[in-house]
N, C-alpha and C positions, 0 to 999 in steps of 0.2 A: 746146572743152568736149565731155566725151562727153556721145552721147546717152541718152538716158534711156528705160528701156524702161517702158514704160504697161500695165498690165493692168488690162483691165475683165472685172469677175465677174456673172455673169448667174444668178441662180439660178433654175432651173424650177420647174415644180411639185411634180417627181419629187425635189427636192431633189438635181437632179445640178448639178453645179458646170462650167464651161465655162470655161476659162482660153483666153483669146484674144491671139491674139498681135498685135502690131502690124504687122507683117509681113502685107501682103497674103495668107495663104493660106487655104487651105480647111482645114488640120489642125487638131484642136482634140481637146482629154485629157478624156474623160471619168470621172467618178468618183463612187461615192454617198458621201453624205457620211456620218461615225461614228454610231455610235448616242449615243456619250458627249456628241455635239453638242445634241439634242433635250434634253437633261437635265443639272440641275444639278451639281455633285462630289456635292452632299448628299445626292441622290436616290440610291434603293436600284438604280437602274434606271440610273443609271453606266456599270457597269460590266455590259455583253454578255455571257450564261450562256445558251450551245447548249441549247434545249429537246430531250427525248426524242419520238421522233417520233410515239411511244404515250400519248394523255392520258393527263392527270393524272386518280386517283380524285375524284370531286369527294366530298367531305363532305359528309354530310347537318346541317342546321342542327339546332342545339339548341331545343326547344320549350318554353319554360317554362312552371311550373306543372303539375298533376299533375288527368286527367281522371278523374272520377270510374266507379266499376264500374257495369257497365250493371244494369239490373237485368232476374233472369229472368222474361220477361212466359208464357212457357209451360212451367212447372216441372214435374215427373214427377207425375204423377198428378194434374195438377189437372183441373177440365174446360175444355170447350170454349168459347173464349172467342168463335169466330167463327161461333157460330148466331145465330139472328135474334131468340131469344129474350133471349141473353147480350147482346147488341145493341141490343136495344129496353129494357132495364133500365140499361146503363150511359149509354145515348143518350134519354133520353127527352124526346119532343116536347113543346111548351108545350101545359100545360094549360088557361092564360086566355086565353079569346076572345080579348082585344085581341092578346096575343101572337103566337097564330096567322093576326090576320087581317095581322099587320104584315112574318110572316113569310112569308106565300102572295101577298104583293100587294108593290108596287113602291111602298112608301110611302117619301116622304122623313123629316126631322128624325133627331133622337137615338134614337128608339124603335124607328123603325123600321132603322138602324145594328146598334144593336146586337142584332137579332133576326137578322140578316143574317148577322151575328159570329157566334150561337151557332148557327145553322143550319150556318155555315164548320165551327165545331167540330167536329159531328156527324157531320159527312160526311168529315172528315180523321180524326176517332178510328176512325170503322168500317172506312173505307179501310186504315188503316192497323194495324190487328188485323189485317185479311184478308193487306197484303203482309208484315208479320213473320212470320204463321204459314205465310207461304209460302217465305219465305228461310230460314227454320228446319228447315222441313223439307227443302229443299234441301239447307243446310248437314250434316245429319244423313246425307243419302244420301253426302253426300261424303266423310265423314269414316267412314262406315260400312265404302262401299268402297276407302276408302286403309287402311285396317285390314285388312279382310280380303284386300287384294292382298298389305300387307309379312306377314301372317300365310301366307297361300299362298306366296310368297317364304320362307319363314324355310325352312316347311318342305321346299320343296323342294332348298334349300341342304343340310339338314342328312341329307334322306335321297337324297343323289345319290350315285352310285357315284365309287369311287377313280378319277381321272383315269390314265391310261397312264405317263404321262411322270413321277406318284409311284411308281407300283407297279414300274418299273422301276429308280427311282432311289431307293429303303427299299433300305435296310441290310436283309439279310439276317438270322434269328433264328430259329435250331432249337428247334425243338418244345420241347424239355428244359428251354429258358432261360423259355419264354413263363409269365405269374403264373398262369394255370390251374393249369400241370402243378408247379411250383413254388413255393408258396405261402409258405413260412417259409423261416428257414436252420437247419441242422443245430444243436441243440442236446442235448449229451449228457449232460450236468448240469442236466436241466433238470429231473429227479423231486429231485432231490437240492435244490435251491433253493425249487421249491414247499414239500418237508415243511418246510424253514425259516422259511420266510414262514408258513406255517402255524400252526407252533408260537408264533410271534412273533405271531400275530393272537390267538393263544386265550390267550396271556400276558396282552397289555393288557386281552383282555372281565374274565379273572379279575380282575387289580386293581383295574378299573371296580364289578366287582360286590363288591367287598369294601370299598372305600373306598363303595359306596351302604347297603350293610350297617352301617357303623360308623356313618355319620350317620344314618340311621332310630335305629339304638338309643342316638345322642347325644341326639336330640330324644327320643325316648319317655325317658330320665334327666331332660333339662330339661324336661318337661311337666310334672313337679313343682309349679313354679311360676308353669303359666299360670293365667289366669281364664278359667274357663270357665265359671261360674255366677255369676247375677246375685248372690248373696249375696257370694260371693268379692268381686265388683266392687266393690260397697257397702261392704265391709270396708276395702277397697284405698283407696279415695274417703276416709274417714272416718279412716282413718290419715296420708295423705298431708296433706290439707287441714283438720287437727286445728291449731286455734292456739295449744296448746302443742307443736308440733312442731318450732318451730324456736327458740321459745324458753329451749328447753332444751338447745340447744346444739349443734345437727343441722344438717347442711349437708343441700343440695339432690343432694348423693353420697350420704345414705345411704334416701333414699328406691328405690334399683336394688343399691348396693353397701354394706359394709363402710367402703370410705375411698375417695378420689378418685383415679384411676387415678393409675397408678403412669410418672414421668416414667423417660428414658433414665439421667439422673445416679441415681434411688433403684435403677433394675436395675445400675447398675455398683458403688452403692455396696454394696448387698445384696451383690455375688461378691466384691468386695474386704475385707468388713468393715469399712468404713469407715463406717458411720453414723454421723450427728450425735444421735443418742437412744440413751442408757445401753441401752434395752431391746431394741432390733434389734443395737447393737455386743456385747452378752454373749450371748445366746439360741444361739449355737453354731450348727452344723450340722445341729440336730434336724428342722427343719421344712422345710429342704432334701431331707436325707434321706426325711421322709413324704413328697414331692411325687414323689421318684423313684423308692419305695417305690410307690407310688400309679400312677404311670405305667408300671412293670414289669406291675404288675398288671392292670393294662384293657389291656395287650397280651397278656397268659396268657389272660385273659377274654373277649377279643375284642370286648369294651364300655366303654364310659365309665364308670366307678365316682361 
């Protein structure tokens, strides 16, 4: 029967593993053991991923909830909040005997606690006016002169001379080319396009001022029929809201007009002759003709008739 080879495993602390042989010798394999060994398949940490020898950014935690704005205890122009007057008005010491004798002496119970309490008060409000107005104004110097260092900075940047290594390496540019000497490009038609433009500006004022011409003297024609005195008004009233006004057979059209505005179908019937009333289908061209008769004319006249 062979023999049978025995290996006993010995683990350290190092978790190095020692395969021993049976064999009397001194040799013996050493080996660390896997990482995948420490840790389950399930675990993310399985599988050995070489770190970079540069940490990692660590993230800052998320802070929830939202702190409220401080408020300004020394606003621009206010006064001073750390005299001894501004101090002894916002701090004021107890005015009842017992208060103060509870407060000057080392009494026990409740009373003399809570005298204790506001005295604490007192002394941390005033303290603490004095170190605000002192961090404040620190802060102030600090922010004063990181101002005027990047202002010093700006401008020294902006009025520092051309470095060498520019002024050697600019393109080149004769005098002729620079926008000094050069200011526009060659235009030889250029008297000849102003008088155009010209004449073309004093074209549109004339139309403007003739088309404001013909309506002044459209409204002076229909002012005819404004009211402008209270009797008018009255007349106008007593006509309108007369209760035989509509009983007589008057629409709410002829209180402005003649007949009630005139639809697209009566202007096509009117060009066609096609009206449905004996009295507009025979009436002919006559009152056609006065309209255009009439419009020839307040173009001769230069007004509205």
């Amino acid at each position: 029967m062979a023999k049978r080879v025995r290996a006993f495993v010995a683990v350290s602390t190092h978790f190095d593993v020692r395969i021993l042989s049976p064999i009397g010798s001194s040799r013996y394999i050493t080996s660390s053991t896997r990482r995948g060994n420490q840790f389950s398949p399930e675990s993310p940490q399985f599988i050995e991923i070489p770190q970079p020898l540069q940490p990692q950014t660590k993230v800052k935690p998320v802070i929830k909830g939202v702190l409220p704005v401080p408020r300004k205890l020394f606003p621009r122009g206010s006064k001073d909040k750390t005299t001894s007057n501004y101090l002894a008005a916002v701090t004021p010491e107890p005015t009842s005997k017992k208060g103060s004798i509870h407060a000057n002496t080392s009494a026990t119970g409740y009373a003399g606690w809570k005298s204790r309490l506001a005295a604490t008060r007192r002394t941390n409000l005033r303290e603490g006016l004095v170190e605000l107005q002192h961090r404040k104004q620190k802060t102030d110097r600090q922010v004063a002169a990181r101002s005027a260092f990047k202002r010093a900075e700006h401008e020294r940047l902006i009025h520092r001379p051309e470095r060498e290594d520019e002024r050697l390496t600019n393109p080149s540019i004769t005098q002729e080319m620079m926008p000094g000497f050069l200011s526009h490009l060659p235009d030889p038609d250029r008297q000849k396009r102003v008088a155009e433009k010209r004449a073309r500006v004093d074209e549109k004022e004339a139309e403007k001022r003739e088309e404001r011409r013909i309506a002044l003297h459209s409204l002076y024609m229909n002012a005819r029929d404004f009211i402008v005195t209270e009797a008018g008004f009255n007349k106008k009233v007593d006509e309108v809201f007369d209760d035989e006004f509509f009983s007589e057979g008057h629409s709410v059209w002829d209180m402005y007009t003649d007949h009630a505005p005139e639809t697209i179908q009566d202007l096509l019937n009117e060009a066609n002759k096609s009206s449905k009333t004996a009295i507009r289908h025979n009436e002919g061209y006559g009152e056609l003709t006065r309209q255009r008769v009439q419009k020839i004319a307040e173009e001769l006249t230069g007004g509205k008739m």
